[in-house]
Structure formats: structure tokens, C-alpha cells
C-alpha positions in Angstrom: -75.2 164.0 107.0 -73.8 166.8 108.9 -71.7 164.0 111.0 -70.5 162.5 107.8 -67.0 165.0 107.7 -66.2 163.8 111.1 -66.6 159.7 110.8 -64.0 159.1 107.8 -64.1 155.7 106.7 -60.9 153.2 106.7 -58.7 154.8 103.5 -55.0 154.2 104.8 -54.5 150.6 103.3 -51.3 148.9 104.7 -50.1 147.3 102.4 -48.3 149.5 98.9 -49.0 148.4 96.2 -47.5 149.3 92.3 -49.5 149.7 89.8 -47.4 147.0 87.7 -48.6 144.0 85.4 -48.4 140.3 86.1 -45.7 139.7 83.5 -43.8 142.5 85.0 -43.5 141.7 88.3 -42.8 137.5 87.8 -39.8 138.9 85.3 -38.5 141.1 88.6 -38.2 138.4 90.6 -36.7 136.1 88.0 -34.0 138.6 87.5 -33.3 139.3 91.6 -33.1 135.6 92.3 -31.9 133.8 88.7 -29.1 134.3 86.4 -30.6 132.5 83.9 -32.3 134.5 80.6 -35.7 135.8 81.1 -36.9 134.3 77.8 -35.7 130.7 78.4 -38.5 129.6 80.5 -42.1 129.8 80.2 -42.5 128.6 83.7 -40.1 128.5 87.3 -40.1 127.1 90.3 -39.7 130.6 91.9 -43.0 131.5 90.5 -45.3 130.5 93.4 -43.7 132.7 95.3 -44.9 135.5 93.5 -48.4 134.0 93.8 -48.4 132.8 97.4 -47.2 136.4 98.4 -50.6 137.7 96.3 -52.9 135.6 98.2 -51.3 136.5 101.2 -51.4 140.3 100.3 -55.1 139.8 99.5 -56.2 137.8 102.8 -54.0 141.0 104.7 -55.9 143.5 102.8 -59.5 142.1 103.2 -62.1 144.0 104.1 -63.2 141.6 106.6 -60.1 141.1 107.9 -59.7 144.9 108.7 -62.7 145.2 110.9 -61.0 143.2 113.4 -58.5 145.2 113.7 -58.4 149.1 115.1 -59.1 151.9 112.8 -56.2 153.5 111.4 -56.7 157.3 111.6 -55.5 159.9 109.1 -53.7 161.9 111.5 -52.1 161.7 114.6 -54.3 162.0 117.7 -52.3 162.7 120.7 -52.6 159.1 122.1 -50.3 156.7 119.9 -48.3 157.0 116.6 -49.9 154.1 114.8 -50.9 156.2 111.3 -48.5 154.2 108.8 -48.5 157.3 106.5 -46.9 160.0 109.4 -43.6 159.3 109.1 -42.1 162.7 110.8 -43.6 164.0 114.4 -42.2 167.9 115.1 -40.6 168.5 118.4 -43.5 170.4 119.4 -46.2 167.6 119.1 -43.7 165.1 120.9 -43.5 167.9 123.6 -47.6 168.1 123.7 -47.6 164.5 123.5 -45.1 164.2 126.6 -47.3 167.0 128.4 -50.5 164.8 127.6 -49.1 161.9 128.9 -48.6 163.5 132.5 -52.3 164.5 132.1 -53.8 161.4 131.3 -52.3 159.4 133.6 -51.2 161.7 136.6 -54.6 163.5 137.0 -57.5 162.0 134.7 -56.8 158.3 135.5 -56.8 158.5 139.3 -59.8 160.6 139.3 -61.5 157.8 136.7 -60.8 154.8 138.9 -62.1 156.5 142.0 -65.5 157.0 140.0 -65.0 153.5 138.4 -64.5 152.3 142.3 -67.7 154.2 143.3 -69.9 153.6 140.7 -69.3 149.6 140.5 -69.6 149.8 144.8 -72.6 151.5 144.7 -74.3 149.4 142.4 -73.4 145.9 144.0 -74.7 147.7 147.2 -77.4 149.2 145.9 -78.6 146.2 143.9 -78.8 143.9 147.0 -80.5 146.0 148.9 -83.1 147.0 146.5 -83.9 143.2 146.2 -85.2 142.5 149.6 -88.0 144.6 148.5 -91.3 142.4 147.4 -91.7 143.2 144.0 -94.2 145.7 143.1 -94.0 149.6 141.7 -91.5 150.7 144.3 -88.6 148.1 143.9 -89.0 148.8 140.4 -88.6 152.8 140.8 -85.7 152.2 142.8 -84.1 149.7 140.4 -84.6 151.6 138.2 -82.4 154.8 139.4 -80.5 153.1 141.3 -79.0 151.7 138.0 -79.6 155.0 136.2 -77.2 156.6 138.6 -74.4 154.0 139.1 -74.3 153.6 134.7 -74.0 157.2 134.6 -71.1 157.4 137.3 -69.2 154.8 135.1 -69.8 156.6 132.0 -68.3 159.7 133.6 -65.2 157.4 134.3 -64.8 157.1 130.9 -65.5 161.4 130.3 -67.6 159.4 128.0 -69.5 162.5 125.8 -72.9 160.7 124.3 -75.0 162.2 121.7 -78.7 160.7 122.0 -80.7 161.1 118.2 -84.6 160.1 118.4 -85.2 159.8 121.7 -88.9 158.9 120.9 -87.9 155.3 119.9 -86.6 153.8 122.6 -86.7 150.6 123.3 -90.0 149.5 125.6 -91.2 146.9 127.8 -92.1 144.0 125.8 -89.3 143.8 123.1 -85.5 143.6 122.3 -83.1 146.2 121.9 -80.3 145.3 118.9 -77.2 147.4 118.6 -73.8 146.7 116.7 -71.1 146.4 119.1 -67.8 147.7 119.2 -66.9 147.6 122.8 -68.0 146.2 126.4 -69.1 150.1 127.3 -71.8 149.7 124.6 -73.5 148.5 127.6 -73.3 151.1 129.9 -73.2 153.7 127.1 -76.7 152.6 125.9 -77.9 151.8 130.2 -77.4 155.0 131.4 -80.0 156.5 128.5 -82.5 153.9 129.4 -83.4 150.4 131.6 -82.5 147.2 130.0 -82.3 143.6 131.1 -79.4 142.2 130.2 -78.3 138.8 128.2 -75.0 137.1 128.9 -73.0 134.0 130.1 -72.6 133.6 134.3 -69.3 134.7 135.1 -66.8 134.6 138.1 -64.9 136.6 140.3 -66.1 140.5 140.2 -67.9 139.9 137.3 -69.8 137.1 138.9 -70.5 138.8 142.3 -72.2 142.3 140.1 -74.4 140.0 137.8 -75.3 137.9 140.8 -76.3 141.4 142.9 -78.1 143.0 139.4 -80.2 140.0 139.0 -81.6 140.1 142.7 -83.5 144.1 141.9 -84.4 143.2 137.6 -84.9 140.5 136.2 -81.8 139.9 134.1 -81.3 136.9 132.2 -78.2 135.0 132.5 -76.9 131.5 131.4 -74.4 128.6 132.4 -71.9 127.6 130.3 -74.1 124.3 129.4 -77.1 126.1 128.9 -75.3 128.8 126.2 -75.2 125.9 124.0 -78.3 124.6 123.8 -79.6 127.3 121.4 -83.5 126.5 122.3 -83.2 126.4 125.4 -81.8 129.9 125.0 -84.6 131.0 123.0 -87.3 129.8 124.8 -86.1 132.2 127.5 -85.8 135.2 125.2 -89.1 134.7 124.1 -90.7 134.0 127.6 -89.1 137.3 128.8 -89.6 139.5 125.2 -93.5 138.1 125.4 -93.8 139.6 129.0 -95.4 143.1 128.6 -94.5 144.0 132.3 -90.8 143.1 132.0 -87.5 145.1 130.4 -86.6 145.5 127.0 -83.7 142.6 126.1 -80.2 144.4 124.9 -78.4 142.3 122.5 -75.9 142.4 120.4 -76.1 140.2 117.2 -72.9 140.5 115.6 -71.6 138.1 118.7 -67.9 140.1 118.6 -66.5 143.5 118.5 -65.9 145.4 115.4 -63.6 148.5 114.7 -66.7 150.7 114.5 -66.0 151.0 110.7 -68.7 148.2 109.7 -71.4 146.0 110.6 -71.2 142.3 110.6 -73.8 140.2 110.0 -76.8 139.8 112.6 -76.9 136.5 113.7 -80.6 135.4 113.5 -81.3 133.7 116.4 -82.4 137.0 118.3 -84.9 137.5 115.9 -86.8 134.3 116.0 -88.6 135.2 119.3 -91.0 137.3 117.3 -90.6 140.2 119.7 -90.7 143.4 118.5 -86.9 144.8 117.6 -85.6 148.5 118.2 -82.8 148.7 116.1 -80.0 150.7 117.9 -77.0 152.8 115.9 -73.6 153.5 117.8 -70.7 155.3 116.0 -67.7 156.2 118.5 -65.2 159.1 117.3 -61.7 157.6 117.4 -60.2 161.1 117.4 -60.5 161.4 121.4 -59.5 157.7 122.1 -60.7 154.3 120.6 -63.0 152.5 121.8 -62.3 149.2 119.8 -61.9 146.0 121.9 -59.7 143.6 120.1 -59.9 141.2 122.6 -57.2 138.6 121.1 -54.4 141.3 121.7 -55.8 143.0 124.9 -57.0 141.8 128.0 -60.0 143.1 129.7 -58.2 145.2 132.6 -55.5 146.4 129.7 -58.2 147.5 127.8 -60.0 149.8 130.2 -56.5 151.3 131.2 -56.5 152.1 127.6 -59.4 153.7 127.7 -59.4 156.0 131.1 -55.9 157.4 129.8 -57.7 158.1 127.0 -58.9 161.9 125.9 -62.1 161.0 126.3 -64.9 158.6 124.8 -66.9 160.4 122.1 -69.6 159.0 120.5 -73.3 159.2 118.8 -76.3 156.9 119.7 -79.5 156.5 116.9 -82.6 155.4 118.3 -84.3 153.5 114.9 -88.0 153.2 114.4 -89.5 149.7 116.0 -89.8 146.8 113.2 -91.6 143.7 113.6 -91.3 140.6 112.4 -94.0 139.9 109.3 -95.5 136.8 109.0 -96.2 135.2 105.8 -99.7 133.4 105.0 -99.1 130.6 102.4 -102.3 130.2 100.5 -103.6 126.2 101.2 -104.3 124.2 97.8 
């Protein structure tokens, strides 16, 4: 509750609409675009335009539609004039703005890449070398901090200021971890609180060569393009790995896409069919510092994170949920 001031919902709508009737409105646009007299007709051709503008008003103004798209704030925020409603900036905020632009990216973002650079080199390194080790306690330990330390070094890339609620329920050994996602740094934002193994699709080039040095110290799971498809095969592997008191907790993210942090999709069920036990994980970014939104059918991935380190900073609040699991139902046999 106290939070509740500071995350406003979505309220700027962009499309304005009069508060007119039906009957009104078609008469308007028979008068701007006919000569004729407005009582003539019951019925004109120019109509559907009135009623294909409506439905494309109302597929604009959908509240599905709007979660794909970033959150408009109320006010200006120092990074970009994209509030609808402010129509007039004073000559002193453009002259804070201009002085914040030199900030962000003539002393913040070279200082984030460097620790982006270090904290992405020191866990490829570290990861390969922690997984010569035979298995046992101390490869573990070590895996464990060693990616502790390098999440935390690219969370500090971001300035990314994390709020952790109810530590006590974090996710264990044993079970899967489900959060709603807004951005790729839901990852490291929910890694450097705690260990995870993590679920995804093989990838190449840099992306390819950290998975590939990750999976060598934990025992991350990841899958071919050919195998993403085949949606037992996938679960089978969930469910080995869930079932296996001695291995990670499984992050996932159910929604399968990025939201605008103002809603939650629907789960998609499969990650609940491995009968795991689920810790149910809450993250709400503040878009006043800098949004954390990836819309990734306007922005690339490298676009996006130089968005994001010449942002403010990255502020957001993490809810650890009680542990649910799965009931089963007993039919009674006739």
C-alpha cells in the first residue's frame, strides 16, 4: 500500500475523444464531405467511414494493445518528451535536460560499459574455470559466487536500485521460480538475490559463447531450435530437473513476451504441468528514473541496453510470494 502513490497506473489515453452521440457525429461528417440535406437520406455511402474509424479507435485504445507498448508517464522525467498531455517545456528544464544529457552519456555510460565489460568477462572466465572442477560441494560454492558477484557487477551497470520484500520465500532447490517479465534484466535483477538455473533457446555469437561457459559450472538447461518445439520433450526436462532435490530452482517466465510493467498477461500453462512446486515472483520497475520496457519489435537488443545505461537509473521492487503447489484431484471410482 504504501508503494501504491508511486506506481500510477496507465491514465493518459491517446486517443480524445468527445463526449458526442452516434447521430451527431454521422450528421458532422455528412455536412464536411456532402452538400446534400441532412434529412434526405437515412443511409450514405460515407457512413462506414465513420464506423471503420471506431473500430480502429477501439483496437488503438485496447487495453491489451497498450501493454505492448511503453508506459506513458504523467510528467516529464528528464529522459524523453513522450507525455502527449505536456505540451510546453520551460527554458529551464530544456537547460536541465541539455545538462543531463552530458551526464548520462559523457560520464555514467562509459563508467557502465566498463562494468558491463567486466562483469560479462569475468563470468565467461570464471564459469569455465569453475567447471573443470569434479562436481561436489566446492564447485558448487564457487558457482555459486562466482555468479553472485558477476550478476551484481551488471546490475551495478545498470545503477540498478532493487528493493527485496519477503526474503524468507525464496525460491529453493527442487522447484520453479515464476515472475512476470518486463525486460531481459529481469534476469539478472532476480540472479544477483539468489541462484537459479536458467531456461532458454541456444543462441550464437556472445550470447552463445556465455550460455555455453554458464552451463559447464550449473547445470542450466538449454534447447535447440528443434527441440523448443516439441513441447514434451521440453517438459520432460523441466520436470527431470524441478524433481531433482539437489539441483537449482528453474526461473521462468510464463507470459513468453515483455509487458509495459503496467499488467500481467496470462501464464502460459505449460510451466506448471511438471508438478513442481512454484514460487511466485512479483517485479514492478519505477519508470520515473528510466524504463525498463523492452519492446523488442521497435528496438534492438544493443539499442535497448544503450537506452537503458543512459538512463537515470533502474529502480524497481522485487516480492518474494508464498510457495503453492499444485493440488491434485481424487475422482471418486463408481
Amino acid at each position: 500500500e504504501k508503494n501504491h502513490p508511486l506506481y500510477k497506473p496507465y491514465v493518459n489515453g491517446i486517443i480524445a475523444k468527445e463526449p458526442t452521440s452516434l447521430e451527431e457525429e454521422i450528421k458532422e461528417i455528412r455536412r464536411s464531405g456532402s452538400n446534400k440535406a441532412l434529412d434526405t437520406p437515412e443511409f450514405e455511402l460515407s457512413d462506414i467511414f465513420y464506423f471503420c474509424r471506431k473500430g480502429i479507435e477501439t483496437i488503438m485504445d485496447d487495453e491489451v494493445t497498450k501493454r505492448f507498448s511503453a508506459e506513458e508517464l504523467e510528467s516529464w522525467n528528464l529522459l524523453s518528451r513522450t507525455n502527449y498531455n505536456f505540451h510546453y517545456i520551460s527554458l529551464r528544464l530544456t537547460v536541465l535536460w541539455g545538462l543531463g544529457v552530458v551526464i548520462r552519456y559523457c560520464i555514467l555510460l562509459p563508467l557502465r560499459v566498463a562494468l558491463a565489460f567486466t562483469g560479462i568477462s569475468l563470468l565467461v572466465t570464471g564459469t569455465t574455470m569453475v567447471g573443470y572442477l569434479p562436481n561436489g560441494r566446492c564447485k558448487e560454492f564457487l558457482s555459486k559466487h562466482v555468479h553472485l558477484m558477476c550478476y551484481r557487477i551488471c546490475v551495478r551497470a545498470l545503477t540498478a536500485i532493487i528493493t527485496y520484500h519477503h526474503r524468507g520465500n525464496r525460491p529453493r532447490n527442487g522447484g520453479i521460480c515464476v515472475a512476470n517479465h518486463t525486460s531481459p534484466i529481469d534476469v539478472i535483477i532476480l540472479a544477483s538475490d539468489g541462484y537459479y538455473a536458467m531456461v532458454g533457446q541456444v543462441h550464437g555469437g556472445l550470447m552463445g559463447v556465455i550460455q555455453r561457459a554458464m552451463v559447464k559450472a550449473c547445470p542450466h538447461v538449454w534447447f535447440e531450435r528443434s527441440e523448443v518445439k516439441d513441447r514434451h520433450l521440453v517438459a520432460r526436462r523441466l520436470s527431470e530437473h524441478a524433481h531433482d532435490k539437489n539441483k537449482l530452482p528453474i526461473l521462468i517466465f510464463p507470459e513468453g513476451t515483455c509487458i509495459n510493467n503496467t499488467s500481467v498477461m496470462m501464464f502460459k500453462k505449460g510451466s506448471f504441468e511438471i508438478g513442481a512446486t512454484v514460487y511466485p515472483v512479483a517485479i514492478k520497475y519505477d519508470p520515473q528514473f528510466g524504463d525498463a520496457f523492452f519492446n523488442s519489435s521497435k528496438y534492438g537488443m544493443v539499442t535497448y541496453l544503450l537506452r537503458m545505461m543512459t538512463s537515470w537509473a533502474i529502480v524497481c521492487s522485487v516480492w518474494y510470494l508464498p510457495p503453492m503447489t499444485r493440488e491434485v484431484s481424487h475422482l471418486p471410482l463408481d
